[in-house]
C-alpha positions, 0 to 999 in steps of 0.5 A: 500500500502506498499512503500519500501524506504532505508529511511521511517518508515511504521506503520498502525495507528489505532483508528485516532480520529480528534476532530477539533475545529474552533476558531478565528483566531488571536488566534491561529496566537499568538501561531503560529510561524511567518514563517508558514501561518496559513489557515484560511475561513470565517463563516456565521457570516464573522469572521475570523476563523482557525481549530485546531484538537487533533488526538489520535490513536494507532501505530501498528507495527511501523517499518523500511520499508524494515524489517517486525521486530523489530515492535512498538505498542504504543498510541499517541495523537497530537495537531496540526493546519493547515498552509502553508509554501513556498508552502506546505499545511500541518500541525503544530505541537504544540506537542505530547504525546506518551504511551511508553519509546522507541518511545517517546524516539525516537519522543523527538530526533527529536521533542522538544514538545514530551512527555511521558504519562499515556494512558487510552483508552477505545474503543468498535468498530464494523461495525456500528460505535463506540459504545465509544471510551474514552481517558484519557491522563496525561502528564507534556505536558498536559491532556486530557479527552474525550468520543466520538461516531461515526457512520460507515455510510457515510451518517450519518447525522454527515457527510451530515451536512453543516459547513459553508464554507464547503459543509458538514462534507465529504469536511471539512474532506478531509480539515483536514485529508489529508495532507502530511507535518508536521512541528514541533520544532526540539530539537535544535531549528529550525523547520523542514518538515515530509513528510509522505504518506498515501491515502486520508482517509474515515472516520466515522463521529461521535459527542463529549459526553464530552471533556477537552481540557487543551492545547488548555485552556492553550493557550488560543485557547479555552475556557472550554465551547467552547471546549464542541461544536467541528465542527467536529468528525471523526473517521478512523478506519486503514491506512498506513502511511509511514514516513520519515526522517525531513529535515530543513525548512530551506533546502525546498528551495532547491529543490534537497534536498526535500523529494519528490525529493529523492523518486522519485530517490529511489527505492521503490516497491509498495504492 
């Protein structure tokens, strides 16, 4: 669907890897600012536990709404966890890091935990799954290093397998992939909410070969051996998102200033 707005961005990403971990709980509320709520569920063994995911895909075509051109492509890995703040269900965003210049010029004027970094992706792909798909970021941020497979079934065994309290890999999915509110540091301190648009996903569900994970080492989520044993791999190999511009968390009070209130008095046109 293409969403025409005087004020979003549309890019097709392409090759959304999610490595998402389950990690205590108390681990992740130390890094986490006070005002967002982290979600958290409770394992078989009746600990406490919150997700933390590293997505990494490629931007095609990023562009104003309105215009076919000037188009961006460009990789990008993120580092987030799951929260919610005054009653929006979104994510956290502890950082990103971006393949080239302009866009990561673009992402550090509204983000203060945006980076530049050298991308070595290798991905070989077809209907049945990905064969392999690695990654080897390097960045003043932080590194990352991993190599993935993932089947193209949905009833791969990946997807039907339990992970307590979830149903199977299909619902844990839906937990994790669909969400609509980014929160993030701006340059100038306070934090802000992305709204974004983009169908429910149907992922391919694969398993981590190898993994490292500096980040999530550095700030003491994970360590190196329990970064090896993620509860979930995903893979979606296209969707639309449509961006648009961040507002203040501050603001989110007031209603008439949220992004889903001036979308609904925009005109748009759906294609």
């Amino acid at each position: 669907m293409r969403l025409l707005t005087p004020f979003s961005f549309q890019v097709e990403l392409r090759h959304l890897a999610f490595i998402s971990h389950q990690v205590p709980a108390e681990r992740v509320r130390k890094g986490l600012p006070k005002q967002f709520e982290l979600e958290t569920f409770r394992s078989e063994d009746g600990k406490e536990y919150a997700l933390i995911s590293v997505g990494c895909f490629r931007n095609h075509d990023f562009r104003w709404s309105l215009t076919q051109f000037p188009r961006l492509g460009f990789e990008q890995v993120t580092y987030r966890t799951y929260v919610r703040h005054r009653g929006r269900i979104g994510v956290y965003f502890f950082g990103t890091v971006l393949s080239k210049l302009l866009p990561f010029i673009m992402q550090r004027s509204l983000a203060k935990q945006a980076f530049s970094g050298m991308f070595r992706v290798s991905r070989r792909a077809d209907s049945f799954g990905y064969k392999s798909y690695e990654c080897d970021i390097k960045s003043d941020f932080s590194n990352l290093k991993f190599r993935l497979v993932a089947n193209g079934k949905d009833d791969s065994v990946e997807a039907l397998k339990p992970r307590s309290p979830f149903l199977n890999g299909i619902e844990l999915a839906q937990q994790t992939t669909y969400r609509l509110h980014g929160f993030f540091k701006s340059p100038l301190g306070f934090h802000v909410d992305q709204f974004v648009l983009h169908r429910p996903m149907r992922p391919w569900f694969g398993e981590l070969v190898e993994g490292r994970f500096d980040l999530w080492e550095n700030l003491g989520f994970l360590t190196r051996e329990e970064s090896q044993h993620p509860l979930l791999v995903t893979v979606e190999p296209e969707i639309t998102f449509n961006f648009f511009p961040p507002l203040p968390c501050s603001l989110l009070a007031l209603k008439r200033l949220s992004l889903e209130h001036l979308l609904a008095l925009s005109p748009k046109l759906a294609a």
